[in-house]
KEKE-3310 file (N, C-alpha, C; in steps of 0.2 Angstrom, whole numbers, plus 5000, padded with zeros to 4 digits):
npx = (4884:4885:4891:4888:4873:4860:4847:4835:4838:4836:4824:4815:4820:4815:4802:4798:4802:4792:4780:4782:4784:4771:4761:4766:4771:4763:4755:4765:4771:4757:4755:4768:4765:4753:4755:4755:4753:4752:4742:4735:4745:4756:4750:4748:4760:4767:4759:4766:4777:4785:4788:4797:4806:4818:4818:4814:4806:4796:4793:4785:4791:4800:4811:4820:4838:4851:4856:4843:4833:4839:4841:4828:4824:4833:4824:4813:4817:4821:4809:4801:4804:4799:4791:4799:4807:4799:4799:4812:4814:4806:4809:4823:4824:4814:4810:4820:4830:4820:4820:4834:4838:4825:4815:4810:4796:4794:4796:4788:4774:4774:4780:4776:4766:4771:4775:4768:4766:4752:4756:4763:4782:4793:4808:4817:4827:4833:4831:4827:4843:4849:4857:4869:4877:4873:4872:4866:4856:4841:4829:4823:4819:4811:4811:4797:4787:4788:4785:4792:4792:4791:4798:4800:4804:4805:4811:4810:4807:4804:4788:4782:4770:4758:4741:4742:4753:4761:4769:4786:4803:4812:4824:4833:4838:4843:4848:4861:4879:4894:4894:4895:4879:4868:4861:4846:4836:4819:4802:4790:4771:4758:4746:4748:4746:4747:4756:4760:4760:4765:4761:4774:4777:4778:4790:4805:4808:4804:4790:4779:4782:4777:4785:4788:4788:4789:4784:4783:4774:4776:4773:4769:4776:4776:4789:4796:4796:4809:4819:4832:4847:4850:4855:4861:4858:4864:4872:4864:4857:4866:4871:4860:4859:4873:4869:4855:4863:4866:4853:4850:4859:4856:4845:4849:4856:4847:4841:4849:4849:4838:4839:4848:4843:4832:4838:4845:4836:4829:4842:4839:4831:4828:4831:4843:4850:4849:4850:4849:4852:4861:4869:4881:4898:4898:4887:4886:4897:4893:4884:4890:4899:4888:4884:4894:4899:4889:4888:4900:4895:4887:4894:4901:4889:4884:4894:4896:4884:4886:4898:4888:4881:4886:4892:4905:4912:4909:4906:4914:4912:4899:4895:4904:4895:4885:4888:4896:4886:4876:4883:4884:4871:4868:4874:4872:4860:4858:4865:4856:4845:4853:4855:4840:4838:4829:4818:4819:4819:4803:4790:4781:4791:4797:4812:4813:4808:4817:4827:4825:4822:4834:4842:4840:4849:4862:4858:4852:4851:4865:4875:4885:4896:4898:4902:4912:4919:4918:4922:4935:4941:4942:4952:4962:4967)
npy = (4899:4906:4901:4889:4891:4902:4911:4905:4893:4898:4903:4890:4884:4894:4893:4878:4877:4886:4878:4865:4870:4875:4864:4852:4851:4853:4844:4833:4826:4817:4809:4801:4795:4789:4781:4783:4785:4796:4801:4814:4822:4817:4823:4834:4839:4836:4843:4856:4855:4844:4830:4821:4832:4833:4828:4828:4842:4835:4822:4826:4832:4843:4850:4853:4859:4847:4853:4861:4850:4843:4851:4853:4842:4842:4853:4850:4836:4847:4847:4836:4818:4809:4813:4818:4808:4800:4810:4808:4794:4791:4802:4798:4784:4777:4786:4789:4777:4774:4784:4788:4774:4770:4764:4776:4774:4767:4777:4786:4778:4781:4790:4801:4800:4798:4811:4817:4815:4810:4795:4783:4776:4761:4752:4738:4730:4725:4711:4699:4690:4699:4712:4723:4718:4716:4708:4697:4694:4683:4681:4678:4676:4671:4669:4665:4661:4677:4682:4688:4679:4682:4674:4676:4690:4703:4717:4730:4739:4756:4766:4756:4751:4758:4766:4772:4765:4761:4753:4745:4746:4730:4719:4706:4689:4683:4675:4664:4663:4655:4651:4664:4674:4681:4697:4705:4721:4723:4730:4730:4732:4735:4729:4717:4701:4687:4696:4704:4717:4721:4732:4736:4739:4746:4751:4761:4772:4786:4783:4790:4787:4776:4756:4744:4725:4714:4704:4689:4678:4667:4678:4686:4698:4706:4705:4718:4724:4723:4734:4744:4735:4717:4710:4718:4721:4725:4735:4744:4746:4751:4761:4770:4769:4777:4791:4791:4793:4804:4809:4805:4808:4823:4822:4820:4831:4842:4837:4837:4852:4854:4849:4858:4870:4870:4865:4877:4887:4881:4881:4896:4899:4890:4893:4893:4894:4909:4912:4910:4895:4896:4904:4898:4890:4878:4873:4883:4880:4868:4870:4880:4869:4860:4869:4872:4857:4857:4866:4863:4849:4855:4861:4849:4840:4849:4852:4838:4838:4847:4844:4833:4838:4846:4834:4827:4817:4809:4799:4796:4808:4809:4798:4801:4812:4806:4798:4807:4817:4809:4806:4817:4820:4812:4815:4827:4827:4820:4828:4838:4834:4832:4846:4848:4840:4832:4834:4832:4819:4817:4816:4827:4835:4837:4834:4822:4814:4816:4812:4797:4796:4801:4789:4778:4785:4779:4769:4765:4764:4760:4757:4766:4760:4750:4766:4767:4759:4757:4774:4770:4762:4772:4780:4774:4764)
npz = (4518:4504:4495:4490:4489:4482:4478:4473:4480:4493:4494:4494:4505:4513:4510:4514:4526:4531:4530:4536:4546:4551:4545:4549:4563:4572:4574:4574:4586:4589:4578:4579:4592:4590:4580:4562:4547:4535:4525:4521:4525:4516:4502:4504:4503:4494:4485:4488:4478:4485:4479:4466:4464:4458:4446:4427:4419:4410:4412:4424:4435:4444:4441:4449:4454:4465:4477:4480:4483:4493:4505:4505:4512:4522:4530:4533:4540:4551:4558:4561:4556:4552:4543:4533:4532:4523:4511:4509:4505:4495:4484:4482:4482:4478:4467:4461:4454:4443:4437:4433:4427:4418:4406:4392:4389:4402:4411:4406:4411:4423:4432:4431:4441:4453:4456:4460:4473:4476:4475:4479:4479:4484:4487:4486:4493:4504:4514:4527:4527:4521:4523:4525:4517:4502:4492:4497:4494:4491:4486:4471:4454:4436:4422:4413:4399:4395:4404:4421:4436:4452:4468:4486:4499:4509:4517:4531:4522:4516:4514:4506:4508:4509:4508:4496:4489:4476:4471:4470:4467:4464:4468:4464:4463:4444:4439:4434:4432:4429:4440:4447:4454:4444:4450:4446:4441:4445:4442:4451:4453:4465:4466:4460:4460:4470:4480:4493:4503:4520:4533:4547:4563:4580:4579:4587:4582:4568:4567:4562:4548:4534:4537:4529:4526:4512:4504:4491:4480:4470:4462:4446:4431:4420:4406:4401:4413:4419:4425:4419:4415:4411:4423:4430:4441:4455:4453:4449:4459:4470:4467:4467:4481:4484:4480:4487:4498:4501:4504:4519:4525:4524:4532:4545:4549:4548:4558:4568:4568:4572:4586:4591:4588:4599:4611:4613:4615:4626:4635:4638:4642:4655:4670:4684:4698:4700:4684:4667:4663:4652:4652:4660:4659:4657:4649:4639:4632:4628:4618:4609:4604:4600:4587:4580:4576:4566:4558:4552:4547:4538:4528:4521:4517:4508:4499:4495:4486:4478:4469:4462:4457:4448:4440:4444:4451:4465:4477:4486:4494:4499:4506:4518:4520:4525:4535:4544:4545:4553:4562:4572:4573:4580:4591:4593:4598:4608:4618:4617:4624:4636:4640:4642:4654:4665:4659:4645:4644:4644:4634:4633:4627:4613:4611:4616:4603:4595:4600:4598:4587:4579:4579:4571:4560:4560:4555:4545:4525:4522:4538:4549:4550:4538:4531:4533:4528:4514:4513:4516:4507:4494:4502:4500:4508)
capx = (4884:4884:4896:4883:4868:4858:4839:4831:4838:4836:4816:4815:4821:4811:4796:4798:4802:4786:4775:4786:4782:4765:4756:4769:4775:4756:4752:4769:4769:4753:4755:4773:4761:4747:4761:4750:4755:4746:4742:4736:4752:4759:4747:4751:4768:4767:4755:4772:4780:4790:4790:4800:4810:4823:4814:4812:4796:4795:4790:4780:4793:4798:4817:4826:4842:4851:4854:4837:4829:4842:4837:4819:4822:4835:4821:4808:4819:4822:4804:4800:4809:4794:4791:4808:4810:4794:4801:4818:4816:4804:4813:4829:4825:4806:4808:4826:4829:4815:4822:4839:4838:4819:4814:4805:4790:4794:4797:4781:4770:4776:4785:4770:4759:4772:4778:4764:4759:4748:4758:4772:4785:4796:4814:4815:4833:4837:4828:4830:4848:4854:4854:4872:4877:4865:4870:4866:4849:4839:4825:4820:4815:4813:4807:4792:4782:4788:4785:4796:4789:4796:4796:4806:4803:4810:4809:4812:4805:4799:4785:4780:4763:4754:4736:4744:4760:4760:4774:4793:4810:4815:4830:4831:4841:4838:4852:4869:4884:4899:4896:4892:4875:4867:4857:4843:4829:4812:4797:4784:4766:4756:4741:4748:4743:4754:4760:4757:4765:4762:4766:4777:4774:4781:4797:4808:4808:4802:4784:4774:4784:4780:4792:4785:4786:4785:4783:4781:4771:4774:4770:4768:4775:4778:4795:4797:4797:4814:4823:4840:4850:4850:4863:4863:4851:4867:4876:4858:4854:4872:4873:4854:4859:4875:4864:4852:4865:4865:4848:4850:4864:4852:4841:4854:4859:4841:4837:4854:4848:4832:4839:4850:4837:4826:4841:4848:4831:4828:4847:4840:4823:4828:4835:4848:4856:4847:4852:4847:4857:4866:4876:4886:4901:4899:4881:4887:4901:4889:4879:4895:4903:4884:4885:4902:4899:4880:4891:4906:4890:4883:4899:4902:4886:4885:4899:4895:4878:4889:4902:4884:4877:4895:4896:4909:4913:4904:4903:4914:4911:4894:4899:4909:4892:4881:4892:4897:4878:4873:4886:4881:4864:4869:4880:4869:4852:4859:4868:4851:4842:4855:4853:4836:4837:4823:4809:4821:4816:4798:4786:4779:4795:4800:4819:4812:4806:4820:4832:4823:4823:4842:4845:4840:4852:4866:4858:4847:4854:4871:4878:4890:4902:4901:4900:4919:4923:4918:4926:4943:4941:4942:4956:4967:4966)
capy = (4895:4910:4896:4884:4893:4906:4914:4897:4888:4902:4902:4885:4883:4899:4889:4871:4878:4888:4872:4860:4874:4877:4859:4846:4853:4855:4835:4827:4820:4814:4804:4799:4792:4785:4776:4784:4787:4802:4802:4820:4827:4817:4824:4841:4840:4834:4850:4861:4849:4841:4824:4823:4839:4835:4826:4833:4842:4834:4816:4828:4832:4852:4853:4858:4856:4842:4854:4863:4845:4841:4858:4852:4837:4846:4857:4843:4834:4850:4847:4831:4814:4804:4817:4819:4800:4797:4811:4808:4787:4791:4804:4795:4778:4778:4789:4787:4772:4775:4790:4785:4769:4768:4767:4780:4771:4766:4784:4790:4777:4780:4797:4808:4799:4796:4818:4822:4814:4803:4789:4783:4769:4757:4753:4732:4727:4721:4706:4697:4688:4704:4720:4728:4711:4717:4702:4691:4692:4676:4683:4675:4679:4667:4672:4661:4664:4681:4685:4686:4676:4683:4672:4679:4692:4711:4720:4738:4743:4762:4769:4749:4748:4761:4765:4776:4763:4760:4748:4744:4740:4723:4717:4698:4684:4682:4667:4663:4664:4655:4652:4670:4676:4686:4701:4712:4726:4722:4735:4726:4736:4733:4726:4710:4693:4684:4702:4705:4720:4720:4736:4736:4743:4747:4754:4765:4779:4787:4779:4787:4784:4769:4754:4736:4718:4712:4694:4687:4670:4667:4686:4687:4703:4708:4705:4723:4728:4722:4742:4743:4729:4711:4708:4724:4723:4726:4741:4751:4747:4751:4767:4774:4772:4783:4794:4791:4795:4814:4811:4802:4816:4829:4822:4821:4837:4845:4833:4841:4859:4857:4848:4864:4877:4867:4864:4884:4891:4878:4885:4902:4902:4891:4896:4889:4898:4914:4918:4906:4889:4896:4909:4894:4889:4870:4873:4887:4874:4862:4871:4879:4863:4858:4875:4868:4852:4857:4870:4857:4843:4858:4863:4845:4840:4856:4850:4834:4840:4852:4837:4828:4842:4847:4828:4826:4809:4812:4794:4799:4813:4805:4792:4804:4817:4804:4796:4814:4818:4802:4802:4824:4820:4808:4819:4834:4826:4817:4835:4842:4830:4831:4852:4849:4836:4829:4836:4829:4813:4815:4816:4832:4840:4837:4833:4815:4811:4819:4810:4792:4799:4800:4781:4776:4787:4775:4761:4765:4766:4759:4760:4769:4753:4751:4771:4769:4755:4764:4778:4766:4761:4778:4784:4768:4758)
capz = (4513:4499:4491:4486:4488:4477:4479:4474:4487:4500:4494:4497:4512:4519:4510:4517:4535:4534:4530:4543:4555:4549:4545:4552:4568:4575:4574:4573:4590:4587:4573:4581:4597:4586:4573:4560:4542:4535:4518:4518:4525:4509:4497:4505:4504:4485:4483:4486:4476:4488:4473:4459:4464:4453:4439:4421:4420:4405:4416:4429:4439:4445:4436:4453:4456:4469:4484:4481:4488:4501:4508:4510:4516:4530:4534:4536:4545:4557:4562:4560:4554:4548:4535:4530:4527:4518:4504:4505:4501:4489:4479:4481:4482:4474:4459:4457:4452:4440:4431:4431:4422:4418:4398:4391:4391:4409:4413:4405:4413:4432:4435:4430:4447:4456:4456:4463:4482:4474:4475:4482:4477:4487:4486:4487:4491:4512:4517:4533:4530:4516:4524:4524:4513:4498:4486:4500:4492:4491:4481:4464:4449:4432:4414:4409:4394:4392:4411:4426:4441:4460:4474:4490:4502:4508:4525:4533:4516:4516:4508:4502:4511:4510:4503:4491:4485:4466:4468:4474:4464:4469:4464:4463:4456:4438:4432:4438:4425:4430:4448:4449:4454:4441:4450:4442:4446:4441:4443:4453:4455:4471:4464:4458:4463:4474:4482:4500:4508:4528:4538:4555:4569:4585:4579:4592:4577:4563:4570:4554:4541:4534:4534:4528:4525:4505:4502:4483:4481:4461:4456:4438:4431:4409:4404:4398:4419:4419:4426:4418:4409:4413:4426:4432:4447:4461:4452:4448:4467:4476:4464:4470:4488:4483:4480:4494:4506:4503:4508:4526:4527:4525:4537:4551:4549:4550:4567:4573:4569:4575:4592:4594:4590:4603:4615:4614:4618:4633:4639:4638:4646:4660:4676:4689:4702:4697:4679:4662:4662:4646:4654:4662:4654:4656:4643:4634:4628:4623:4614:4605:4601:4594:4582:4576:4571:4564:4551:4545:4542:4532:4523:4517:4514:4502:4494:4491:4482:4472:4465:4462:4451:4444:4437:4446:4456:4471:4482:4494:4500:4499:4509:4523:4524:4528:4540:4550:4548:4555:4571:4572:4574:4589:4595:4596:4602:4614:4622:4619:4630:4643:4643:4644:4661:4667:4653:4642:4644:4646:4628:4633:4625:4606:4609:4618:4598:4590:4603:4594:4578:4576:4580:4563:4554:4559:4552:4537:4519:4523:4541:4550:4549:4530:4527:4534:4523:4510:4512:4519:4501:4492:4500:4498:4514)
cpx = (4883:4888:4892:4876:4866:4850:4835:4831:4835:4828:4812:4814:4816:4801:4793:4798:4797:4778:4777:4783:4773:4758:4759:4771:4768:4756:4759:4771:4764:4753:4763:4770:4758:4750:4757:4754:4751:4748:4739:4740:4758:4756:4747:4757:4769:4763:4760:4778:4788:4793:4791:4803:4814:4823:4813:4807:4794:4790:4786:4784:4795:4805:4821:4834:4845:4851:4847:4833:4835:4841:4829:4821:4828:4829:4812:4810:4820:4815:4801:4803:4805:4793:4794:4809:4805:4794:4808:4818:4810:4806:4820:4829:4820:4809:4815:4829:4826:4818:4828:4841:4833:4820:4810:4796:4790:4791:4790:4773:4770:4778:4779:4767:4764:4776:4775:4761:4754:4747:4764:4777:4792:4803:4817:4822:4835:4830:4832:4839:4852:4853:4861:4877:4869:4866:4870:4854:4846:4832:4824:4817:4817:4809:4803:4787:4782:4785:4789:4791:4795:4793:4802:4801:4808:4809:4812:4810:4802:4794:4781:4774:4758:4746:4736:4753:4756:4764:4781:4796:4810:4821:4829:4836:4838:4844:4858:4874:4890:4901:4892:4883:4873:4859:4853:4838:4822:4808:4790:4777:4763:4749:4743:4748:4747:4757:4757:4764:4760:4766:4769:4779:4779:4788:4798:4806:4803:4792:4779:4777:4782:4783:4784:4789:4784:4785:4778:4778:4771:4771:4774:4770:4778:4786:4798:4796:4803:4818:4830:4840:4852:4855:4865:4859:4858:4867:4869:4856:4859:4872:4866:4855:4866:4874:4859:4855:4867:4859:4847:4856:4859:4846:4845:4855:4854:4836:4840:4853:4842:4832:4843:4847:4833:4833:4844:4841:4829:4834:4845:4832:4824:4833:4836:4849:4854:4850:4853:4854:4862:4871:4882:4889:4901:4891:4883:4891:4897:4887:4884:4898:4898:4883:4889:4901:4891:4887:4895:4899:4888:4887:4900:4897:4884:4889:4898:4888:4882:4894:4895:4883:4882:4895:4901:4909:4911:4903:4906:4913:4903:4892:4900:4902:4887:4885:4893:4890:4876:4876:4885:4875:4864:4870:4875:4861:4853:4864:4861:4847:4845:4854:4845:4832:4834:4819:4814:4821:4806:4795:4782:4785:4798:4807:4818:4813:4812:4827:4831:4824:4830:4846:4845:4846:4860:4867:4855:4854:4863:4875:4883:4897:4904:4900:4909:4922:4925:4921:4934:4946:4944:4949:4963:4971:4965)
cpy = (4898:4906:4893:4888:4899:4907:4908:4895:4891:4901:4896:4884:4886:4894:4883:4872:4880:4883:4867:4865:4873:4868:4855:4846:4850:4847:4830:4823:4814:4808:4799:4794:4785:4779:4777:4786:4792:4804:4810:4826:4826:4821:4831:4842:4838:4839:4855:4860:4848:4834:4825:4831:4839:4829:4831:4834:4839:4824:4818:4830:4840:4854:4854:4856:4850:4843:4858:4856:4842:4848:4858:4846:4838:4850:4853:4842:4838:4849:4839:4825:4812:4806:4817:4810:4798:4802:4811:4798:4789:4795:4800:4789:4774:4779:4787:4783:4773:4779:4792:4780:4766:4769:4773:4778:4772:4771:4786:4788:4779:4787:4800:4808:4800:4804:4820:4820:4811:4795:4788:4775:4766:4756:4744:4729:4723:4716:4703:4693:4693:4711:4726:4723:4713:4709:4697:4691:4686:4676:4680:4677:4674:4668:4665:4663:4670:4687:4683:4684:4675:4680:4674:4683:4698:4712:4726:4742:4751:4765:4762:4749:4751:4762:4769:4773:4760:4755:4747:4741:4735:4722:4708:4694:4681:4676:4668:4659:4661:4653:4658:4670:4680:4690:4708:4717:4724:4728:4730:4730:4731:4729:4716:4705:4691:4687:4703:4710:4724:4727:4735:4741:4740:4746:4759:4772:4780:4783:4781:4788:4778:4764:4746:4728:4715:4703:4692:4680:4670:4674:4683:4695:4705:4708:4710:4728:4727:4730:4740:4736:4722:4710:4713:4728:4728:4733:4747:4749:4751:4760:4773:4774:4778:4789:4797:4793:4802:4814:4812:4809:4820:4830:4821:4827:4844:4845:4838:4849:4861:4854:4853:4868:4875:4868:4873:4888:4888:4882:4892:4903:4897:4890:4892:4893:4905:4918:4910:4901:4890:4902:4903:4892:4880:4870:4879:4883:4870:4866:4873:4874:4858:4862:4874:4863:4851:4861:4865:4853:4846:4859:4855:4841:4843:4852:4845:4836:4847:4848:4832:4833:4846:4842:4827:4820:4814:4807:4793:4802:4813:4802:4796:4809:4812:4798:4801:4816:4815:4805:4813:4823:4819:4811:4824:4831:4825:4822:4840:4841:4832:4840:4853:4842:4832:4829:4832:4822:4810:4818:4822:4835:4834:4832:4826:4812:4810:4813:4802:4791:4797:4793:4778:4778:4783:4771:4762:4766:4764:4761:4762:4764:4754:4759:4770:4765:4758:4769:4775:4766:4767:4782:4779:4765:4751)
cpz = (4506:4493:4485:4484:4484:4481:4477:4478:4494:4501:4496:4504:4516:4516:4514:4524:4536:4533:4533:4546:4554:4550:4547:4559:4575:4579:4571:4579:4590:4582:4575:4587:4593:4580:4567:4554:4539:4527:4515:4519:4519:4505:4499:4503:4495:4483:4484:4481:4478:4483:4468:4458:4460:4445:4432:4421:4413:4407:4423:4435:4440:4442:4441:4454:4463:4476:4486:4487:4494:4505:4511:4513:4524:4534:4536:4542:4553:4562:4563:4554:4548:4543:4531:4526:4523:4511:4504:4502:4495:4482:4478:4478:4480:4467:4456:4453:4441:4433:4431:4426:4418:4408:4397:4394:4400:4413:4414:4408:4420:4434:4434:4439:4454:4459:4460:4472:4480:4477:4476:4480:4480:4486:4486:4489:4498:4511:4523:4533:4523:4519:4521:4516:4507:4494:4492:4500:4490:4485:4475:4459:4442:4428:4413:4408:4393:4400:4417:4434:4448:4464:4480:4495:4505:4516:4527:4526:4516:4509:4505:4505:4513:4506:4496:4487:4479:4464:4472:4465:4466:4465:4468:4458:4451:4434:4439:4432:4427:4439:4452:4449:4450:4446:4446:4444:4442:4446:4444:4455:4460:4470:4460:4461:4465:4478:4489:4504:4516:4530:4543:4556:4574:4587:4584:4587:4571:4563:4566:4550:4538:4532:4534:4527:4518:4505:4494:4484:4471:4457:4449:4436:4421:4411:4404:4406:4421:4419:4425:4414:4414:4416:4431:4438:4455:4459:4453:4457:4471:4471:4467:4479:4488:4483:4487:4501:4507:4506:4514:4526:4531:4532:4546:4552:4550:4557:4569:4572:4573:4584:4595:4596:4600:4612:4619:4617:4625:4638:4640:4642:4653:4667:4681:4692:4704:4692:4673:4662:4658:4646:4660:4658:4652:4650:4638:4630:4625:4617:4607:4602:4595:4586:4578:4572:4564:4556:4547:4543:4537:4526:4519:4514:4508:4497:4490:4485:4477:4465:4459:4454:4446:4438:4440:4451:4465:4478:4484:4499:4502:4507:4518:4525:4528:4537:4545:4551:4553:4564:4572:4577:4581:4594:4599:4602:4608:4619:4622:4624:4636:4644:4646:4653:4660:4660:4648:4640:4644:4637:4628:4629:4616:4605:4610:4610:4595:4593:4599:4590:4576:4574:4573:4558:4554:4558:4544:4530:4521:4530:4543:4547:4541:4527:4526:4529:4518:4508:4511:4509:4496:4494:4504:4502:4509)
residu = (UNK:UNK:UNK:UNK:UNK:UNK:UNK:UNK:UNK:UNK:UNK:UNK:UNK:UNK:UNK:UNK:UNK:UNK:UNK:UNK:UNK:UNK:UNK:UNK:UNK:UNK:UNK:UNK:UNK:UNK:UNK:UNK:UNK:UNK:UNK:UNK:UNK:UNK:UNK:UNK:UNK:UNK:UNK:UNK:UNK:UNK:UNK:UNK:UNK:UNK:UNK:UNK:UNK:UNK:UNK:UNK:UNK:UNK:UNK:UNK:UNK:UNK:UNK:UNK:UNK:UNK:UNK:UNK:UNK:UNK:UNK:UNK:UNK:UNK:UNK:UNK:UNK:UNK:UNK:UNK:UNK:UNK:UNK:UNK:UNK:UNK:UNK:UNK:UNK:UNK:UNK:UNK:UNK:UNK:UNK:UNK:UNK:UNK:UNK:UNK:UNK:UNK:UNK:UNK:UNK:UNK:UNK:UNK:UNK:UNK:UNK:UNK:UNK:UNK:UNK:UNK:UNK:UNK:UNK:UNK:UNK:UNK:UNK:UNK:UNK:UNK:UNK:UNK:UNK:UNK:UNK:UNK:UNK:UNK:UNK:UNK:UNK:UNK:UNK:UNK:UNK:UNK:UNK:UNK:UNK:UNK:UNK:UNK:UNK:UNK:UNK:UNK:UNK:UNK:UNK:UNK:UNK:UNK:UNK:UNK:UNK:UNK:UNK:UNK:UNK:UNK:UNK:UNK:UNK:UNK:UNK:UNK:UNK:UNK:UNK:UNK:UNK:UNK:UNK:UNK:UNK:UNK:UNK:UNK:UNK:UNK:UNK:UNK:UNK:UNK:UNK:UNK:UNK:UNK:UNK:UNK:UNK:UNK:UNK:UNK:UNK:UNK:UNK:UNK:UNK:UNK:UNK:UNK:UNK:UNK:UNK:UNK:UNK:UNK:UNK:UNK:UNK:UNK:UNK:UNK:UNK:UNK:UNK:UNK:UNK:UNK:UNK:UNK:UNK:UNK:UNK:UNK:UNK:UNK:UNK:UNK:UNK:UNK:UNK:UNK:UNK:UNK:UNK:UNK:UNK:UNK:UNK:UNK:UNK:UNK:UNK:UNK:UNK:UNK:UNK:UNK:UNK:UNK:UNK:UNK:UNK:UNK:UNK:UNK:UNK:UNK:UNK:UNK:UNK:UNK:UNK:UNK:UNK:UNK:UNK:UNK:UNK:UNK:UNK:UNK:UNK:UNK:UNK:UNK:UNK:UNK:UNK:UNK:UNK:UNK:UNK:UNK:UNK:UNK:UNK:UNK:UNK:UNK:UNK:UNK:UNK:UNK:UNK:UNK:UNK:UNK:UNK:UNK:UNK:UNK:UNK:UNK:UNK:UNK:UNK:UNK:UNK:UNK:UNK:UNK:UNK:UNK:UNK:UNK:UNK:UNK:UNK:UNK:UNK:UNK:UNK:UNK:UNK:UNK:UNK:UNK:UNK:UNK:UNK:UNK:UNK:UNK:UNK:UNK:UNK:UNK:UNK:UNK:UNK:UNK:UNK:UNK:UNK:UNK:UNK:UNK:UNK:UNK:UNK:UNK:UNK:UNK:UNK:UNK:UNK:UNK:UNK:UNK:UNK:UNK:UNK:UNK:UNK:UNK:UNK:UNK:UNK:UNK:UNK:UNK:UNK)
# end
């Protein structure tokens, strides 16, 4: 990866893998068992400055470039999911928003808390009948006396319900112009009256992360929290998962490296026949073929994160890593399980987690179906 990479990134990576190995590795079954969110594995992880990685330091954020943070959140993810999603939607789908479209003001009041692991902020956009259907949001929002008043409701939300959320975007109908629906972003804090976000529980994956439940009753919030320009709620929402889906990439691509490692050392240490399962050719092929598709997700993830920081049009190949990561992920875990048999099924062994873990990456932020659309689209289907 001498392509993309430089001494930053290299240092990073050797960083983040030695604090995934070090403080997340020890206690991420545990918390994966206990369904437990761990506010001082945030507040660690924002102490290396895992938030606002590629924020101006001028708003508190650390200045890096876009593969520096898909590099940490691959290297989280080699170890742990839960971690990886609680700073990839936060950096991507938290802050970004924010310091994309956010006013100065806006910037100045939010980005500083929200850099540090302090605090964390939400992403407001699926509800129960809009998930991959975003404008089939039902949501509400309507200016009186100089405040926008939300009534509606959100779901699978990450990051929204925590004892350290500061808020969520929501996006929400704010008029209708011609028949059309007008949608916009509004910046709704967790303290407001009317505001109730629920955590859920006894998900398949990602089991500390947390995902929630928003529901508005008449919130009241300043006019002046309206994110971006009136009308303009879908484009700033469909352009931050754009975005977001280097993240989910990144995170496929970290499961599948870390169910390789995990799988390659199982083939080497145990024995059949008398002589380590991975001098057979029917597991030495696996593992090869996992090696293979682990390097292309890395090459064209790279890529797209080079398009991204280039300026250059970037929401196919976008589109296409998180899609290859996604079905990679799947690919590999569920080849690492079967080298690992038996154990591989049982919660004593890592790959069980990691085998759950993956499931997600075909649905979150845009699934595989519409990554294809997507794509279909771009190259002129």
């Amino acid at each position: 990866m001498e392509i993309y990479c430089n001494d930053e990134h290299r240092l990073i990576r050797s960083t983040v893998r030695e604090f995934a190995e070090k403080e997340i590795k020890p206690i991420a079954a545990e918390l994966d068992e206990s369904e437990e969110f761990s506010i001082e594995l945030t507040r660690k992880m924002g102490e290396i400055g895992l938030f606002g990685m590629v924020v101006d330091p001028e708003f508190g954020g650390h200045g890096f470039d876009v593969l520096s943070y898909i590099i940490a959140v691959e290297e989280l993810a080699r170890v742990d999911s839960s971690q990886a999603a609680t700073v990839a939607a936060h950096n991507s789908l938290g802050i970004g928003p924010i310091n994309e479209y956010g006013t100065e003001e806006q910037k100045k009041k939010y980005l500083p808390d929200l850099c540090t692991g302090e605090a964390l902020w939400g992403f407001g956009l699926t509800e129960p009948d809009a998930g991959s259907d975003s404008r089939g949001t039902k949501t509400k929002a309507v200016l009186d006396k100089g405040e926008w008043v939300i009534n509606g409701s959100k779901i699978f939300i990450t990051n929204a319900a925590t004892e350290i959320t500061l808020g969520s975007t929501v996006q929400a109908i704010t008029g209708d112009k011609d028949g059309k629906k007008e949608y916009s972003t509004i910046l709704l804090e967790q303290n407001v009256s009317g505001f109730k976000a629920i955590p859920m529980h006894r998900k398949m994956m990602w089991r500390s992360s947390n995902t929630a439940e928003l529901f508005f009753d008449d919130c009241r919030v300043p006019e002046s929290n309206l994110l971006g320009k009136l009308g303009e709620g879908s484009k700033i929402m469909l352009s931050t998962l754009d975005s977001g889906r280097l993240s989910i990439a990144a995170m496929g691509l970290g499961l599948a490296q870390g169910a390789f490692e995990m799988a390659l050392q199982y083939a080497n240490e145990r024995k059949q026949f008398g002589k380590p399962i991975a001098k057979f050719q029917a597991i030495a092929f696996k593992l090869v073929d996992m090696a293979t598709k682990i390097e292309l997700a890395r090459n064209l993830l790279y890529k797209a994160c080079w398009l991204k920081e280039t300026k250059q049009p970037y929401a196919k190949e976008a589109a296409m890593s998180k899609l290859y990561c996604s079905e990679i992920a799947k690919e590999v875990a569920d080849e690492a399980v079967q080298i690992h048999g038996g154990y591989g099924l049982m919660k004593d062994y890592d790959i069980e987690r990691f085998y759950r873990d993956q499931r997600l990456l075909q649905i979150g932020e845009g699934t595989s179906e519409i990554q294809r659309l997507v794509i279909s689209r771009y190259i002129g289907c």
